[in-house]
N, C-alpha and C positions, 0 to 999 in steps of 0.2 A: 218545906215539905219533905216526907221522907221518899226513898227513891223509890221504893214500891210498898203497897197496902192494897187489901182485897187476896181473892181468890183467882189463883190461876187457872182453875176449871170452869169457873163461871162464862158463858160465851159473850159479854160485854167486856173489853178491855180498850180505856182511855193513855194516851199518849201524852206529853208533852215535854215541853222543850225546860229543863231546868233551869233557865235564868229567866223563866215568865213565871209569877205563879196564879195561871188565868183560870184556876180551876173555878171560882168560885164566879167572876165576872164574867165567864164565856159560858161553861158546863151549867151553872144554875140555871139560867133564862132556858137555855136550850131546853134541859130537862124537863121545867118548870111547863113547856109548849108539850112536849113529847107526852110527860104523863097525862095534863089534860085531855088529850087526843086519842092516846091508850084508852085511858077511864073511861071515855065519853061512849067512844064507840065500842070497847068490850067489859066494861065494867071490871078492870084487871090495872094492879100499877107495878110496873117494872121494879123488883129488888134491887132497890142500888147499894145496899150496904155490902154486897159481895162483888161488884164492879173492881175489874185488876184497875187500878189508878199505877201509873209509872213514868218514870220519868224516862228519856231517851238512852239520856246517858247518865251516869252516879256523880259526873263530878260537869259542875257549869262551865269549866274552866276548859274543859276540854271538845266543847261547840267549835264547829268549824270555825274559822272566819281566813284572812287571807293570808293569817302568819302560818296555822296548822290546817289548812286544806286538808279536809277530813286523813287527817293524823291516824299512826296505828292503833293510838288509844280507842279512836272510834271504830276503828277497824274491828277491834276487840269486842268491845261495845255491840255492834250489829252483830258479830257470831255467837254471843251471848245470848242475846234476843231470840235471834233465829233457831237457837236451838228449842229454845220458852216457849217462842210459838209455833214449832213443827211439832212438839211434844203436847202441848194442850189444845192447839187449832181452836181459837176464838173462832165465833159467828161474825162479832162487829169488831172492828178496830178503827178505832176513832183517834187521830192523829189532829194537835193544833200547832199549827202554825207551820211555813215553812221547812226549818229546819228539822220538825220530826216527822213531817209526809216523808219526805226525799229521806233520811231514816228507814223509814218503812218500807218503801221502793227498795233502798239496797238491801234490807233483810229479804224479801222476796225477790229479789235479784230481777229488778226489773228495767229496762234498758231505754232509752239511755241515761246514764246516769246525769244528774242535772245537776247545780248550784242551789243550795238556798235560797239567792236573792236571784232565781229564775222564779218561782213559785210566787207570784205576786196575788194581790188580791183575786180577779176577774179569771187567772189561770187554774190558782187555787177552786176556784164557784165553779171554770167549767170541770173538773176531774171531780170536783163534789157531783154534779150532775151524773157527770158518768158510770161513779162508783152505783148512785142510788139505783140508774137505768139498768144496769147489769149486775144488781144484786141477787146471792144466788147462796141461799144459805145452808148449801153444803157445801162450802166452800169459805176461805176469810174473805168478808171484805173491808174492803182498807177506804174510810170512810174520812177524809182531810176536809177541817173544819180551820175556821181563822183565830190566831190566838189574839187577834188585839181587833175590836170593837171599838167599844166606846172610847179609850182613851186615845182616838187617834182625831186628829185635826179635821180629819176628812170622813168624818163617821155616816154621813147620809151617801158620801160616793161609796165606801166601802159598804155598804149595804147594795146600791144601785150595779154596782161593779162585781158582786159575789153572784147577787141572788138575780141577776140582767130583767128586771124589772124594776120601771122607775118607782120609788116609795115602798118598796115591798121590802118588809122587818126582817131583817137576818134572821133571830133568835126566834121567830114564828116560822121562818121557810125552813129554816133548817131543823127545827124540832117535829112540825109536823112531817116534812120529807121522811126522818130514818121512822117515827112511830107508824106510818103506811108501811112501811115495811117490816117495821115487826108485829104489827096487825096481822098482815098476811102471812104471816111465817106462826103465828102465835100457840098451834102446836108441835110446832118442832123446836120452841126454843125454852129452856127450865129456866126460867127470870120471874118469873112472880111471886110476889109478897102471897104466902098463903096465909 
């Protein structure tokens, strides 16, 4: 994948971690929930061919782990960003996985700072909750989704564990959760397919 595609003005902008590439096993289904829900209830589907798609960082190799505990290179990396996103203020920013929520956190300098492997599934679901409850779309919100689903051992707890309902479909709670909120937002936000 390349490290960025799409439009930096567009107010949808996707995150991920460049040694996953879950765009198509995480983002499709979600999407696939979202438009439905869009379309159903306002007869409108979300432009995604201008969605900023980016990766955290440019290079895999430079992901934290415990030999380069977020190293200068990342350093580099988040003031990068942060510039990107003070400059064009996304509405959504949608983050998968761990290591590019916490990413996000320290582009918006949000305290305290945490480890990757703190962000677990069920912490990951509660701050999904949170983002949606206190969505406010004059403002970014920083919207952390899971980058790994289905290929995990544990795919019915990782649902149970995200979305804290027992049986209840990631890729349904979490599609229809952000499309209610851009339902309600729907004119203040320039996303639709004309």
């Amino acid at each position: 994948m390349e490290s960025e595609s799409g439009d930096r003005s567009y107010p949808i902008w996707l995150l991920f971690d460049p040694r996953h590439p879950v765009r198509h096993d995480i983002w499709t289904p979600i999407l696939d929930e979202l438009q439905d829900k869009v379309y159903r209830q306002i007869r409108r589907r979300v432009d995604t061919s201008k969605m900023l798609i980016r990766n955290a960082v440019n290079n895999s190799l430079i992901v934290p782990n415990t030999l380069n505990w977020w190293g200068e290179e990342v350093v580099t990396e988040i003031e990068l960003f942060r510039e990107i996103a003070l400059e064009h203020k996304p509405k959504i920013l949608i983050s998968f996985g761990a290591f590019a929520f916490e990413f996000v956190r320290r582009v918006y300098k949000t305290k305290p700072k945490k480890g990757p492997k703190y962000w677990g599934t069920a912490i990951l679901g509660d701050e999904f909750r949170k983002s949606i409850e206190n969505f406010n779309i004059n403002t970014t919100n920083r919207i952390p989704l899971l980058r790994r689903v289905i290929t995990s051992g544990n795919y019915i707890e990782a649902h149970n564990y995200f979305c804290r309902n027992e049986g209840e479909n990631y890729f349904n709670y979490v599609g229809l959760k952000i499309a209610e909120k851009i339902i309600e937002n729907k004119d203040k936000l320039e996303i639709w397919i004309e």
